[in-house]
C-alpha positions in Angstrom: 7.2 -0.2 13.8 7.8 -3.5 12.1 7.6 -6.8 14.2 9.8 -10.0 13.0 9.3 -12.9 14.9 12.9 -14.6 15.9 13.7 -18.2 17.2 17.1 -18.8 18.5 18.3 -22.7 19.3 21.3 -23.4 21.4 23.1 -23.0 24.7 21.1 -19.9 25.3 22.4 -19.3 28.9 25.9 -20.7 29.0 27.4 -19.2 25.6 25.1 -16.1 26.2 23.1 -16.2 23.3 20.0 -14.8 24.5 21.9 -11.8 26.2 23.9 -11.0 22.9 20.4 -11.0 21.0 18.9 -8.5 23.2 21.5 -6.2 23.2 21.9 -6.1 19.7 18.0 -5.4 20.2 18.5 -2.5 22.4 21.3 -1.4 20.6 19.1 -0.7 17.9 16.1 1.0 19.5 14.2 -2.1 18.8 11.5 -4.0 21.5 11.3 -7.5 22.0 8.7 -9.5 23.8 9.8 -13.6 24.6 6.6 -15.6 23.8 8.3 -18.9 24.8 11.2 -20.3 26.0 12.1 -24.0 26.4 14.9 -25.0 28.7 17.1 -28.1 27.9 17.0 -30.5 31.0 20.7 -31.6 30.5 23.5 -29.5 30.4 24.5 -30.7 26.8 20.8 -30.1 25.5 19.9 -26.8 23.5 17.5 -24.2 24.6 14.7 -22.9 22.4 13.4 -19.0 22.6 10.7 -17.9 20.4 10.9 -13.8 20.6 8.7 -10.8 18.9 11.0 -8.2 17.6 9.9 -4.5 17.2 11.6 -2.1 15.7 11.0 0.8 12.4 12.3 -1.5 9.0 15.7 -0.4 8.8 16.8 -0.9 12.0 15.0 -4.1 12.2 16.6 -5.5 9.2 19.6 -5.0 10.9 18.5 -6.4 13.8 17.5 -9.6 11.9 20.9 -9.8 10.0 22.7 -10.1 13.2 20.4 -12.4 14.7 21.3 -14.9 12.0 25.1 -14.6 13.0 23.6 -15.6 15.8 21.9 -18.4 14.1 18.5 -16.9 14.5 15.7 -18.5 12.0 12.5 -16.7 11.2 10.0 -19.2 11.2 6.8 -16.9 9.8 9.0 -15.3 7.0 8.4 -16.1 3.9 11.4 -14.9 0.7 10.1 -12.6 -1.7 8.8 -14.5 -5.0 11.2 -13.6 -8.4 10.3 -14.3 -11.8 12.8 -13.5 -14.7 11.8 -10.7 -17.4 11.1 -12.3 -20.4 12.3 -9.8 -22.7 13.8 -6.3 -23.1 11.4 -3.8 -21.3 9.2 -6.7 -20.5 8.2 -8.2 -16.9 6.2 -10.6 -15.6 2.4 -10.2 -15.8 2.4 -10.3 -11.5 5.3 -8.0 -10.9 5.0 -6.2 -7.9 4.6 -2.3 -8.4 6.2 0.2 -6.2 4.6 3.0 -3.7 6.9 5.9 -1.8 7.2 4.3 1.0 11.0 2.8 2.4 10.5 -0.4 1.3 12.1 -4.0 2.4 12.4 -7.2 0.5 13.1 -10.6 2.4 15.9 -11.8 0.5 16.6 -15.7 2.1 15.4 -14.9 4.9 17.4 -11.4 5.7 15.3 -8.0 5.1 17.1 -6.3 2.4 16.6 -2.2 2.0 15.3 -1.7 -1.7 17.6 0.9 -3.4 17.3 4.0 -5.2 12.8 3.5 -4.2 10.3 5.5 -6.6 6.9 5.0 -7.1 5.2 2.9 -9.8 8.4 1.2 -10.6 10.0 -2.7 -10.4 11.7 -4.2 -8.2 15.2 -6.4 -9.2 17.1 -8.2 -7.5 21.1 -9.2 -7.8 22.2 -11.3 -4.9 21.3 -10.2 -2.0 20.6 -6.8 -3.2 17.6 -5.2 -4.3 16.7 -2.1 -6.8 14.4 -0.2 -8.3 14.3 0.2 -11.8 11.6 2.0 -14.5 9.9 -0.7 -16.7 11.5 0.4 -19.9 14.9 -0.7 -18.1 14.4 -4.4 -17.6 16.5 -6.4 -19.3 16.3 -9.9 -20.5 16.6 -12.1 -17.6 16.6 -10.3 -14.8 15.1 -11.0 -11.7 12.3 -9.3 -10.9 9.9 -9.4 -7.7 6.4 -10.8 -8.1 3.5 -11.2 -6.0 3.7 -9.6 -2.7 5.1 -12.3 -0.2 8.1 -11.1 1.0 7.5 -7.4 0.9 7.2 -5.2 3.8 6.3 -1.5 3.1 6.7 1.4 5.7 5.3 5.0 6.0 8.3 7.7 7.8 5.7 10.5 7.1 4.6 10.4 10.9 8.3 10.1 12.1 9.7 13.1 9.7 6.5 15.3 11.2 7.5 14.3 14.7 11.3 15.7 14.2 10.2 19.0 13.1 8.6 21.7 14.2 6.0 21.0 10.8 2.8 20.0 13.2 0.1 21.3 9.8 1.6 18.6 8.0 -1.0 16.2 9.3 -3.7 19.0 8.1 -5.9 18.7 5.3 -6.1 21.1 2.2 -8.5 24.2 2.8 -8.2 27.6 1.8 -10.2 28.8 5.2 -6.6 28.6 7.0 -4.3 31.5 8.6 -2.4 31.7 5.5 0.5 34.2 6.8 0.9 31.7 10.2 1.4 28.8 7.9 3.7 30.3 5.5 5.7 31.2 8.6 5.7 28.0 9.7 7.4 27.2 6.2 10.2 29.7 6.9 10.9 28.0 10.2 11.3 24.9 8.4 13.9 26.1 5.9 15.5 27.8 8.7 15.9 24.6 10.4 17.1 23.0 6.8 20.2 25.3 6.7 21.1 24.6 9.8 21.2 21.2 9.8 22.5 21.2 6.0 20.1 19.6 4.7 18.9 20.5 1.3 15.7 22.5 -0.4 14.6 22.0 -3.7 12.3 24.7 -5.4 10.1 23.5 -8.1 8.6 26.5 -9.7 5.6 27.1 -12.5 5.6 30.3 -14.6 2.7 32.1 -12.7 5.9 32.5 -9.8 7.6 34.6 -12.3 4.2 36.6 -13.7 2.5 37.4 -10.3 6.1 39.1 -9.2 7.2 36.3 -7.4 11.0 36.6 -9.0 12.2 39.4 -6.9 11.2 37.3 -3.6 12.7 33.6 -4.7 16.3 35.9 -5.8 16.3 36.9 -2.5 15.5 33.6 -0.9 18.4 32.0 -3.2 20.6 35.2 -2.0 19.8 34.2 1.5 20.8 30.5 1.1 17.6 28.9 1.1 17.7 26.8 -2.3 19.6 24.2 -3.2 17.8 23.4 -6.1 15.4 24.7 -9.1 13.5 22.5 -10.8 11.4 24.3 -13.9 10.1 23.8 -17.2 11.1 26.3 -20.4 8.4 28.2 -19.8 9.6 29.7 -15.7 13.3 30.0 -17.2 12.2 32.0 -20.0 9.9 34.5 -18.6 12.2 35.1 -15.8 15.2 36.1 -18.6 12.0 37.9 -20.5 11.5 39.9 -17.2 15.1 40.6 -16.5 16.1 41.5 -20.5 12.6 43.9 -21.1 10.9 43.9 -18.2 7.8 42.1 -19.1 6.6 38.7 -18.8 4.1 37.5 -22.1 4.6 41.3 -23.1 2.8 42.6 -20.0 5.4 45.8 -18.5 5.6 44.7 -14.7 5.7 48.4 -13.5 2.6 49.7 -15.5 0.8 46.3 -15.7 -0.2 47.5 -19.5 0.6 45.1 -22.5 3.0 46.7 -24.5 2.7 47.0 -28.0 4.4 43.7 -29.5 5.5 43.3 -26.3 3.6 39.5 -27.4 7.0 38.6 -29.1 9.4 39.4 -26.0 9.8 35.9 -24.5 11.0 34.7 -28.6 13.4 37.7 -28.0 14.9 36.7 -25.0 14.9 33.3 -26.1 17.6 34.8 -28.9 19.2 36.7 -26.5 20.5 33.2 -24.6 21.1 31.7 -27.6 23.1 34.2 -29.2 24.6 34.3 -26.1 25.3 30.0 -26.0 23.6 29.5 -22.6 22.1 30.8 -19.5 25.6 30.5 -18.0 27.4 32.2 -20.9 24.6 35.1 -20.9 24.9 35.4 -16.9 29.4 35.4 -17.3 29.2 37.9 -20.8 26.7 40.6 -18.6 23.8 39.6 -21.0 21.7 38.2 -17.8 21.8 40.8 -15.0 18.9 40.2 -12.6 16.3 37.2 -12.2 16.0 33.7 -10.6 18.3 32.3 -13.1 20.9 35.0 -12.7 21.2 34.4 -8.8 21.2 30.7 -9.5 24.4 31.3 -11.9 25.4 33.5 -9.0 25.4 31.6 -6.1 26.1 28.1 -7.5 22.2 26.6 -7.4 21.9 24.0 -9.8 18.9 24.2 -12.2 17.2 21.4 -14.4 14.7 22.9 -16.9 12.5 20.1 -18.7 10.9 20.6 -21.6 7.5 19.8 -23.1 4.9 19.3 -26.1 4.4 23.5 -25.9 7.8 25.2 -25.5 9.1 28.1 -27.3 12.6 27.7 -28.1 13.5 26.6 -25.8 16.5 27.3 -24.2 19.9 25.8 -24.6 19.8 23.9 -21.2 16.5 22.4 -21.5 16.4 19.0 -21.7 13.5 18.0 -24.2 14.4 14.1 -24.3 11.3 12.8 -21.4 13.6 10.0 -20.4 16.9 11.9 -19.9 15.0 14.7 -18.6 13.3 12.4 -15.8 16.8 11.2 -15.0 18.3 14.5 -14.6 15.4 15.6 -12.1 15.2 12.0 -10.5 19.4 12.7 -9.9 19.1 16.1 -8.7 16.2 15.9 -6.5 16.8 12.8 -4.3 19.0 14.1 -1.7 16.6 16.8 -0.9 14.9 16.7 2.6 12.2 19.7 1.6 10.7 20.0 -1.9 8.8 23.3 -2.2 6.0 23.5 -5.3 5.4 26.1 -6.5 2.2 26.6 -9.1 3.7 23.9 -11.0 0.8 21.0 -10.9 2.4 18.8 -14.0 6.3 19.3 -12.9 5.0 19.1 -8.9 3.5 15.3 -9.9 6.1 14.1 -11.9 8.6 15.1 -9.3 6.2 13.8 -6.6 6.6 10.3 -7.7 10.4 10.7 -7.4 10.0 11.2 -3.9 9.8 8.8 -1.0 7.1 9.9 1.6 10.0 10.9 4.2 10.5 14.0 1.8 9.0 16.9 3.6 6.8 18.0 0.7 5.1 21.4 0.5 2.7 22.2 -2.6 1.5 25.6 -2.7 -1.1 26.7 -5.2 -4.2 28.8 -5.4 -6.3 26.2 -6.6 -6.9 23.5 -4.1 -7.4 21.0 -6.5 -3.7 20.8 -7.2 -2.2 19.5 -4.4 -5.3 16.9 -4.4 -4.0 15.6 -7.8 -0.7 15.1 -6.1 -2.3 13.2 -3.1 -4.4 11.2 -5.4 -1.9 10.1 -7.6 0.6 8.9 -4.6 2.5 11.3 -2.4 0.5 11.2 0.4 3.0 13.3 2.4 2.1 15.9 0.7 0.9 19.3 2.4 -0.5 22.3 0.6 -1.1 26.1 1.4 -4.0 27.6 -1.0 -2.6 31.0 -1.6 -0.8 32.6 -4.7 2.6 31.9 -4.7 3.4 35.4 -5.2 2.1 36.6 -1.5 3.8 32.8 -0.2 7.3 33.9 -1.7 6.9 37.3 -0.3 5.8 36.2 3.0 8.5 33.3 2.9 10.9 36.0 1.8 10.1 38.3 4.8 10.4 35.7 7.1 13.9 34.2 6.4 
């Protein structure tokens, strides 16, 4: 928890001061411990009460913000320092750079929630409100936060874990785990997601769709289970390779034999959407029959597919503009409570620094090195199952 240290002046006793303070204390699950208190010796004389107040950052900010209705100060708080960008795109040389965690800014004294947080970004500030914006945003002028007086950051990883039934979180990455118990232990999770309504995000590599994974995650989305596929061109277009010809990279899925030219069926199905306009209009015309995408069209998941330096194609609905396509996936991905990724390590990064560390995040790969990038380079929250995703969706799949 955050501690703020509080003085409060006045007629303490007789106008009730004191008692209003601690129950707006109380009120907000917050501790407070009075460190001193000096009584006035005449009835007209104020009071003085110097009070530590405990509470996690956003109720605390809201306990401060009432406290100065009160006419609280905060003698040890210090505002966060600004410094205006100096140009387009430009900030100052000490601008402060974000992590995951929920972060506060002291804004004249009051704790102010930064908005729309994401990691390695800026922080501006307008009034009395504070945002987060990518450095390529900044515009002339604005105010941005410098140094790092003023700046309280907190962790909700411990907190998220203690409101779940998600103990491994806390675990380390190993491979020399009960894989089946913790991929159960997954399911429960998403159980508990749908019950509550809160909403899972799939992230998914192309080794889910050529280790049979596809028949598993359409079942899952059949089930209710996603809210949300994030891919690149390459998952999207095997999966509509698979469905149109029954391969994936020309390799038939029942014999496990490469067929002869069968090198050239992903460019084929790539046509086939085309032809067709779109995933959606190939899924509506009977073109797209079975696959991930398919039950996504079906039941109403939205997708974002991203493109890259290597893609075939690609597809209509990728988005190979980097800046719109972070957007897009920054958009779709925020009001997730569970990100599942999926042999993905690139997309599962990029989306990890979307992510505040009160996202339940699970990385499954069978290379243990993967979810280490994603630790190393921020999301600490992070958890990860060494397994191939194929056996994790089928296990998942079986357990839902």
């Amino acid at each position: 928890m955050a501690v703020e240290k509080i003085k409060l002046s006045g007629h303490l006793i007789d106008a009730g001061l004191l008692t209003k303070l601690l129950d707006i204390v109380d009120e907000h699950g917050g501790e407070f411990s009075i460190e001193h208190v000096q009584i006035g010796k005449k009835k007209e004389d104020y009071s003085d009460v110097f009070l530590s107040i405990s509470a996690d950052g956003e109720n605390l900010a809201k306990i401060t913000k009432a406290a100065r209705a009160l006419g609280a100060t905060f003698p040890l708080s210090s505002p966060a320092h600004l410094s205006p960008a100096t140009a387009d795109k430009v900030a100052p040389d000490d601008f402060y750079s974000t992590t995951n965690l929920k972060t506060f800014l002291n804004i004249e004294g009051e704790w102010v929630a930064v908005q729309d947080l994401c990691m390695d970004k800026l922080i501006v500030v307008r009034g009395r409100e504070a945002f987060c914006k990518k450095q390529n945003e900044v515009k002339k002028g604005e105010m941005v936060v410098v140094g790092t007086q003023g700046i309280r950051a907190e962790s909700q990883t411990s907190s998220v874990s203690q409101k779940s039934d998600f103990s491994f979180m806390e675990s380390d990455v190993s491979s020399e785990k009960d894989t089946e118990l913790e991929i159960k232990k997954v399911a429960s999770l998403l159980k508990e997601m749908k019950n509550k309504k809160e909403k899972t995000a799939f992230i998914i590599g192309p080794v889910a769709v050529h280790t049979g994974g596809v028949r598993h995650l359409s079942s899952i989305i059949r089930k209710g289970y996603c809210d949300l596929i994030l891919a690149g061109n390459a998952a999207a277009v095997h999966d509509i390779e698979l469905a149109l010809f029954g391969t994936t990279l020309g390799m038939c899925h029942k014999s496990g034999q490469f067929l002869q030219q069968g090198n050239s069926n992903h460019l084929r199905a790539i046509n086939a959407i085309n032809r067709a306009g779109s995933i959606k209009k190939a899924y509506e015309s009977g073109v797209l029959k079975s696959g991930i995408f398919y039950e996504c069209e079906k039941k109403g998941v939205p997708y974002v597919l991203a493109g890259s330096l290597r893609d075939d194609g690609p597809l209509p609905e990728v988005i190979s503009d980097m800046r719109a396509a972070q957007k897009k996936y920054f958009e779709a991905v925020r009001s997730k409570k569970l990100v599942l990724m999926l042999a993905s390590t690139l997309h599962s990064i990029g989306v990890g620094n979307m992510l505040t560390d009160s996202t339940i995040t699970v990385c499954v790969d069978i290379n243990p090195a993967a979810v280490v990038k994603l630790k190393d380079r921020g999301s600490a929250q992070a958890i990860g199952i060494v397994t191939d995703v194929s056996l994790f969706l089928k296990v998942l799949d079986e357990n839902l």
